[in-house]
DSSP file (Angstrom, degrees, kcal/mol; ACC not computed):
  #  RESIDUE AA STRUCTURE BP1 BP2  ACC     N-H-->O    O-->H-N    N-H-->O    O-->H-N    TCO  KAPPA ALPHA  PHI   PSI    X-CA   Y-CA   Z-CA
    1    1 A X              0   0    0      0, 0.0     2,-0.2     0, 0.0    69,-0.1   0.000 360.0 360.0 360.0 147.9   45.8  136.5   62.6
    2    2 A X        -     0   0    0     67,-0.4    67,-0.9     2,-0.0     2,-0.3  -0.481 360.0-176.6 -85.9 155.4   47.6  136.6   65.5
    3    3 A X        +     0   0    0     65,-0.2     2,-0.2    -2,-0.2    65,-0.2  -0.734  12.0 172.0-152.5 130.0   51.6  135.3   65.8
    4    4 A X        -     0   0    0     -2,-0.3    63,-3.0    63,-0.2     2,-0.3  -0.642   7.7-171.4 162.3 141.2   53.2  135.3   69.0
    5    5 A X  E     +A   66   0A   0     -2,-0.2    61,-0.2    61,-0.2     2,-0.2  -0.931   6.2 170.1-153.2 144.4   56.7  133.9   70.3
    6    6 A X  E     -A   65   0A   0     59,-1.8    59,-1.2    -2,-0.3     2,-0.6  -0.925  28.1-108.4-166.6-175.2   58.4  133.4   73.0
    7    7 A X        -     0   0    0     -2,-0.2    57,-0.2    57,-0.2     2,-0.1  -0.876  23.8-177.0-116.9 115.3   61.4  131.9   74.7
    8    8 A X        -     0   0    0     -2,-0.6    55,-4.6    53,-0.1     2,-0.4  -0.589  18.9-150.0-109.7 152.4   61.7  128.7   77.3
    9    9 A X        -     0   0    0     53,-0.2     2,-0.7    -2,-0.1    53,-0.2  -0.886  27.7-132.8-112.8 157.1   64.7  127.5   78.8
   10   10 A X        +     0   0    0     -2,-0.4    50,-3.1    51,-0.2    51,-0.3  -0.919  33.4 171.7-112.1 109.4   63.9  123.9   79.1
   11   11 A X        +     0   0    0     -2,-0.7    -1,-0.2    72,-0.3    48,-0.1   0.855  40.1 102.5 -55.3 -59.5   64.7  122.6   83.0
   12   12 A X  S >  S-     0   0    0     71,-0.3     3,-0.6     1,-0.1    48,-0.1   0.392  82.4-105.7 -66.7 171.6   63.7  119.3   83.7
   13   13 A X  T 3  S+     0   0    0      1,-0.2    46,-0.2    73,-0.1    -1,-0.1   0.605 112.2  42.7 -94.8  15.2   67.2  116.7   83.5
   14   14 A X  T 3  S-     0   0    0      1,-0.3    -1,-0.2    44,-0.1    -2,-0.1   0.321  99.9-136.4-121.7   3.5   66.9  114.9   80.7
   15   15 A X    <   -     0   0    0     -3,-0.6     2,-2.0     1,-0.1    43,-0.3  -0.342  65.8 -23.5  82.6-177.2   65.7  117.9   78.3
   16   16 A X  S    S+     0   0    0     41,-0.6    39,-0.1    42,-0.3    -1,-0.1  -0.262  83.0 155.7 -70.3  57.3   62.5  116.9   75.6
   17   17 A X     >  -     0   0    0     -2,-2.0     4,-2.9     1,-0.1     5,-0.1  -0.382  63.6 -63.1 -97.8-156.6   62.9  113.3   75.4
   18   18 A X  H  > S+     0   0    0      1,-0.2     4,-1.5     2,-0.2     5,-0.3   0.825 129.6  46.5 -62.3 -37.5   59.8  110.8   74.4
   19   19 A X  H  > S+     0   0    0      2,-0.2     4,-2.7     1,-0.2    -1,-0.2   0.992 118.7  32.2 -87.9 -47.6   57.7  111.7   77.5
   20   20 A X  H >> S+     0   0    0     -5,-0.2     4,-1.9     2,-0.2     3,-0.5   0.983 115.6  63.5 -59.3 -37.5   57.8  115.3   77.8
   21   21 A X  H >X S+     0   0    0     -4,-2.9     4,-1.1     1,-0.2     3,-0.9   0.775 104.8  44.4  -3.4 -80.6   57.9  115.3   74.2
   22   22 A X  H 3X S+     0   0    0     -4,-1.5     4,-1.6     2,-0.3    -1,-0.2   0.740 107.5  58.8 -43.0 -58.6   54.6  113.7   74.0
   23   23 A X  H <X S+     0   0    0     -4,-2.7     4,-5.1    -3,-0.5    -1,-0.3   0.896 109.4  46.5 -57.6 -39.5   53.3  116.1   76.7
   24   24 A X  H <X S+     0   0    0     -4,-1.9     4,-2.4    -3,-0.9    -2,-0.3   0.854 111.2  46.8 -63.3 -39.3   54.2  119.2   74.4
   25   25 A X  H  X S+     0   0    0     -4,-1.1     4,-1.0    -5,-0.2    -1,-0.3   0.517 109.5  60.3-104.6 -14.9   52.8  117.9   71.2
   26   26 A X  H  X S+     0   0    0     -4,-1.6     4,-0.5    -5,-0.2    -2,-0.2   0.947 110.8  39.2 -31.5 -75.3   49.6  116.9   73.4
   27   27 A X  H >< S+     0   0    0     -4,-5.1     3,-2.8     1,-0.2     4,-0.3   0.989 114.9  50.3 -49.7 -51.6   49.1  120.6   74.4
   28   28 A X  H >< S+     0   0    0     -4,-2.4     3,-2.7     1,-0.3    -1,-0.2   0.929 111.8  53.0 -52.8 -29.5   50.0  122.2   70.7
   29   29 A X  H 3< S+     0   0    0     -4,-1.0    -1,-0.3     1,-0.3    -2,-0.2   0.660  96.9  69.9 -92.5  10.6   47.4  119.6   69.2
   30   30 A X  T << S+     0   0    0     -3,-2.8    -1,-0.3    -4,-0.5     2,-0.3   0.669 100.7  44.4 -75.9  -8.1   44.9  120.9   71.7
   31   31 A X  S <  S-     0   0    0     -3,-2.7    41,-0.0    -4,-0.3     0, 0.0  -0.907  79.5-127.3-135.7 176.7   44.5  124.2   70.0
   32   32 A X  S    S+     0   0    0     -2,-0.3     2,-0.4     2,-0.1    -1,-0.1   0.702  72.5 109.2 -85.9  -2.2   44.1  125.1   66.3
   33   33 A X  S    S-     0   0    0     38,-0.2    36,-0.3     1,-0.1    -2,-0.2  -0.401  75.7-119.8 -66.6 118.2   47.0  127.7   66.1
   34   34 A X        -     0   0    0     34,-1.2     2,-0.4    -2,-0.4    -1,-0.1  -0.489  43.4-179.1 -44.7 115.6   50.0  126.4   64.0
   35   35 A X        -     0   0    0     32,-0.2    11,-2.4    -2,-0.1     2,-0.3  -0.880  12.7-172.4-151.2 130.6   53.2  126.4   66.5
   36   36 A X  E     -B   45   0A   0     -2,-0.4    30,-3.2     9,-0.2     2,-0.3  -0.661  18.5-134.7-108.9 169.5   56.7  125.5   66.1
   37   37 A X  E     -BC  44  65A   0      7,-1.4     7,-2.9    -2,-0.3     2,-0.3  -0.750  22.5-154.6-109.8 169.9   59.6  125.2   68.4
   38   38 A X  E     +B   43   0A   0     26,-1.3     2,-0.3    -2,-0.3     5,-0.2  -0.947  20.9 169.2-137.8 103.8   62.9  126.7   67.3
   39   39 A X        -     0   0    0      3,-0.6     2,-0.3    -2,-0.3     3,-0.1  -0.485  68.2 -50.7-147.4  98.9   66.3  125.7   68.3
   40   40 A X  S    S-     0   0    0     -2,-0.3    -1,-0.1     1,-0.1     3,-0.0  -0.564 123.8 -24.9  36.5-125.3   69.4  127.4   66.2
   41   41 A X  S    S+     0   0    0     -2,-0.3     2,-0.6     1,-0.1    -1,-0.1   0.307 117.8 107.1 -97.6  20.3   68.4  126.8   62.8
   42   42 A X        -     0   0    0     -3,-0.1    -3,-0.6    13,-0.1    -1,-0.1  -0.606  46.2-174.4 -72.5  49.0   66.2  123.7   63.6
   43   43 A X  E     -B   38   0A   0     -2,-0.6     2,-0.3    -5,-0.2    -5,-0.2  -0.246   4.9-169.8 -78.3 140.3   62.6  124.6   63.3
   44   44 A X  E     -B   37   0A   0     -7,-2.9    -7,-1.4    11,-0.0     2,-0.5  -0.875  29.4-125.2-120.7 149.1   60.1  121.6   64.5
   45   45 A X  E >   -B   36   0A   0     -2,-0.3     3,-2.0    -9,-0.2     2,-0.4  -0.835  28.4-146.3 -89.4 140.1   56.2  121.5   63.9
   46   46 A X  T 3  S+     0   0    0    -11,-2.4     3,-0.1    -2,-0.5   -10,-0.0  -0.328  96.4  60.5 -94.1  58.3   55.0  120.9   68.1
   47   47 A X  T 3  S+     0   0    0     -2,-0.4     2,-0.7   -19,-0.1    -1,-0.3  -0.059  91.1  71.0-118.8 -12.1   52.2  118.8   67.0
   48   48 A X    <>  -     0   0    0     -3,-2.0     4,-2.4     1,-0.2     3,-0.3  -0.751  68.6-158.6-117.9 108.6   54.4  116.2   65.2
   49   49 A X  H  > S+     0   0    0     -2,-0.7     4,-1.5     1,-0.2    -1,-0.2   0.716  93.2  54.1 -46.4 -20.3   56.5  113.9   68.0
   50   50 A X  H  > S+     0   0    0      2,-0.2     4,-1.9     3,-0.1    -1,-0.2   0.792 109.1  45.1 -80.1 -50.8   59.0  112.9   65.6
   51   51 A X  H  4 S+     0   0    0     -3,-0.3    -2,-0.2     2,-0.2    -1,-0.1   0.807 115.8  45.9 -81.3 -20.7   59.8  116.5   64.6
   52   52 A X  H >X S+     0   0    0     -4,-2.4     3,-3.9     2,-0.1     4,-0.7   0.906 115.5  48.5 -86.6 -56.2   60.0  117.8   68.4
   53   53 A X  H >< S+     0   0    0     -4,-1.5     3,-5.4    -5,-0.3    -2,-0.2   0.962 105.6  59.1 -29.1 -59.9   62.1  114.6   69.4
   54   54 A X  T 3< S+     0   0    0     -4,-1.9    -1,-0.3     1,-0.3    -2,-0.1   0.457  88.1  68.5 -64.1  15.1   64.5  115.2   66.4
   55   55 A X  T <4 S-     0   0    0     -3,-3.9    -1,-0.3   -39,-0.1    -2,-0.2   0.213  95.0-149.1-117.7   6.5   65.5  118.9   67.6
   56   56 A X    <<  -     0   0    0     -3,-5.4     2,-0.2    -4,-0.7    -2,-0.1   0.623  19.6-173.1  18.4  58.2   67.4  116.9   70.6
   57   57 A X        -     0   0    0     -5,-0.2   -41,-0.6   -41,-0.1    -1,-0.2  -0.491   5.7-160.8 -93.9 153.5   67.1  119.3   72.9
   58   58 A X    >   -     0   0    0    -43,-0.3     3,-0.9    -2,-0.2   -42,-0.3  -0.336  36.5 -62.5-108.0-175.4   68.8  118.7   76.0
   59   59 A X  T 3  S+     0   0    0      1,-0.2   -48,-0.2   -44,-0.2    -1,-0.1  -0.487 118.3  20.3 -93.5 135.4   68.5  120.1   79.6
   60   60 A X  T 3  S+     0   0    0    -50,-3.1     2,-0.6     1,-0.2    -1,-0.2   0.540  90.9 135.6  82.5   5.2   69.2  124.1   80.0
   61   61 A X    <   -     0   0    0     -3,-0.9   -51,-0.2   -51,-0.3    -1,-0.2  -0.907  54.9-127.0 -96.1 108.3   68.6  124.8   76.2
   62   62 A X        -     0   0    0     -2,-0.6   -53,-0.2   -53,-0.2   -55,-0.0  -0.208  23.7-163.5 -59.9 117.5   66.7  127.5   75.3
   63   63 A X        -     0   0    0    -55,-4.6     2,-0.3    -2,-0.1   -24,-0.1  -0.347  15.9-141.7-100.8 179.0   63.4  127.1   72.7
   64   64 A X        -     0   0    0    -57,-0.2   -26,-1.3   -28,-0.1     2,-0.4  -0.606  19.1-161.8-125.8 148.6   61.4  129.9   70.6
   65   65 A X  E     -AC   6  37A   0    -59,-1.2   -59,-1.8    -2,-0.3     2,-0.5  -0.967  11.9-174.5-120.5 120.0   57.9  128.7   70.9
   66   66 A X  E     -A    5   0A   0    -30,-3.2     2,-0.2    -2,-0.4   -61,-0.2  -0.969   7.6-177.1-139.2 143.4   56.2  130.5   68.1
   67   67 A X        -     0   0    0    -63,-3.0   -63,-0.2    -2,-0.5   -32,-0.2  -0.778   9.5-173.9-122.7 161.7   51.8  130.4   67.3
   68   68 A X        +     0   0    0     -2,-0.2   -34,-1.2   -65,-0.2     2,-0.4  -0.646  46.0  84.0-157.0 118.2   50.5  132.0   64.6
   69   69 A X  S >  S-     0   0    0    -67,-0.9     3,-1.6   -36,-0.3   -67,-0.4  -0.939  86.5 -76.2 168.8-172.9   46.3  131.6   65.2
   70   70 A X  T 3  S+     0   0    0     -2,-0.4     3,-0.4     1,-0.3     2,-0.2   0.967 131.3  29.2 -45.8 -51.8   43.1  132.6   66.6
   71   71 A X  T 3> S+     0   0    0      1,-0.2     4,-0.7    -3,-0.1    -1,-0.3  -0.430  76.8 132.4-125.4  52.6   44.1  131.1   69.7
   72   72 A X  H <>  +     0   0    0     -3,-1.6     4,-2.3    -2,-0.2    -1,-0.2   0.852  66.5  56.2 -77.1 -35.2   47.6  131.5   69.6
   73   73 A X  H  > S+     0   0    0     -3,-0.4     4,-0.7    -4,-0.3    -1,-0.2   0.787 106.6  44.9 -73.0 -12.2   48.0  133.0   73.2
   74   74 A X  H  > S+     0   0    0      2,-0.1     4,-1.3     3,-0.1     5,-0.3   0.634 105.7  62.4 -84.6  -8.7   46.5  130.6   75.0
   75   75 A X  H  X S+     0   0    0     -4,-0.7     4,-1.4     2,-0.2    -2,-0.2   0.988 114.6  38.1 -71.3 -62.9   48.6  127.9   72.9
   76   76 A X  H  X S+     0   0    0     -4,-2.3     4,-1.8     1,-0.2    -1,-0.2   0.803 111.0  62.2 -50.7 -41.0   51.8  129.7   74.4
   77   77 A X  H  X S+     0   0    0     -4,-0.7     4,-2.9     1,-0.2    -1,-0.2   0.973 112.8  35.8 -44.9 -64.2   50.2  130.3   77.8
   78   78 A X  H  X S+     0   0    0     -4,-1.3     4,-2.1     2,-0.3    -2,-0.2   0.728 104.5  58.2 -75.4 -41.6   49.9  127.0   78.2
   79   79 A X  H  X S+     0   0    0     -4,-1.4     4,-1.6    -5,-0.3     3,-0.4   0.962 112.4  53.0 -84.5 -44.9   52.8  125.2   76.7
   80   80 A X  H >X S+     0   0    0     -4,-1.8     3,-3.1     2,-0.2     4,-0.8   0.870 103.7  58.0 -24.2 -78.1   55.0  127.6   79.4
   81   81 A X  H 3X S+     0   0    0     -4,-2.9     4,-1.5     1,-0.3    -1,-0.2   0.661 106.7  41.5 -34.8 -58.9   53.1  126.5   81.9
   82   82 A X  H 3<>S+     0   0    0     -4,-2.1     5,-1.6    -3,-0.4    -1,-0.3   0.740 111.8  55.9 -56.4 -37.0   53.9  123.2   81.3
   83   83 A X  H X<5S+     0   0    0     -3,-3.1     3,-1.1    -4,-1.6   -72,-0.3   0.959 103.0  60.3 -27.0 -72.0   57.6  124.0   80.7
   84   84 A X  H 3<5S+     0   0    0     -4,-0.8    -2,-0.2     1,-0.3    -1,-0.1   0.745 100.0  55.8 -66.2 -11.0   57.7  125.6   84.0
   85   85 A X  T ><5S-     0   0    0     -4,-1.5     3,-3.1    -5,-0.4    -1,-0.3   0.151 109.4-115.9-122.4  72.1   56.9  122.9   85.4
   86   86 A X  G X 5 -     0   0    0     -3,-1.1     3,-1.4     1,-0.3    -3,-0.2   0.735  64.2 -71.1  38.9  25.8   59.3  120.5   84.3
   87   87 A X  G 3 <S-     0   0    0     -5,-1.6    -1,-0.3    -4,-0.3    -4,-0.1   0.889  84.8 -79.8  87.2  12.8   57.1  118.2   82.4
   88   88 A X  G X  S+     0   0    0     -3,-3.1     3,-1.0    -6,-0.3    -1,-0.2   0.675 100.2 125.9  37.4  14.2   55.7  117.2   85.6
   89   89 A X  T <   +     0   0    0     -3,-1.4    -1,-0.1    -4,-0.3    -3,-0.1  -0.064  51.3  66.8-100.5  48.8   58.2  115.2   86.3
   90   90 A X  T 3         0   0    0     -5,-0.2    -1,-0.2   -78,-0.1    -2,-0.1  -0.140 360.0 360.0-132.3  26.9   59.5  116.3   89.7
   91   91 A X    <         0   0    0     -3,-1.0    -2,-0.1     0, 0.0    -3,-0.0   0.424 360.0 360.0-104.1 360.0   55.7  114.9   91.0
């Protein structure tokens, strides 16, 4: 089984609050791969909104994004993707 990391700096200006939240734990529950976020010794499941909210990360703070499944690289692909672009929120 596959498990795959990597590391986002989070942009957008208010950092993971309730709506990008929301948008992240969208994507992760789109695929089956188990993935948490990481931030110091804070580990969150990114399927659960309560647990990504509660790592109260703020703008310019650097995540671990970690999969561990079948389809753990496109589960990473994807939540980048969405990183880099701020949440959508500069549309």
């Amino acid at each position: 089984m596959a498990v795959l990391e990597t590391t986002l700096k989070i942009t957008n200006k208010v950092g993971l609050h309730a709506r990008p939240a929301r948008l992240l734990v969208q994507t992760a529950a789109s695929f089956r791969a188990h993935i948490s976020l990481q931030v110091g010794e804070k580990v969150a499941n990114a399927k659960s909104i309560l647990a990504v909210l509660k790592l109260g990360v703020p703008q310019g703070t650097e995540i671990l994004v970690r999969a561990e499944g079948d389809d753990a690289e496109p589960a990473l692909v994807a939540i980048a993707a969405l990183a880099r672009r701020n949440f959508d929120e500069d549309a």
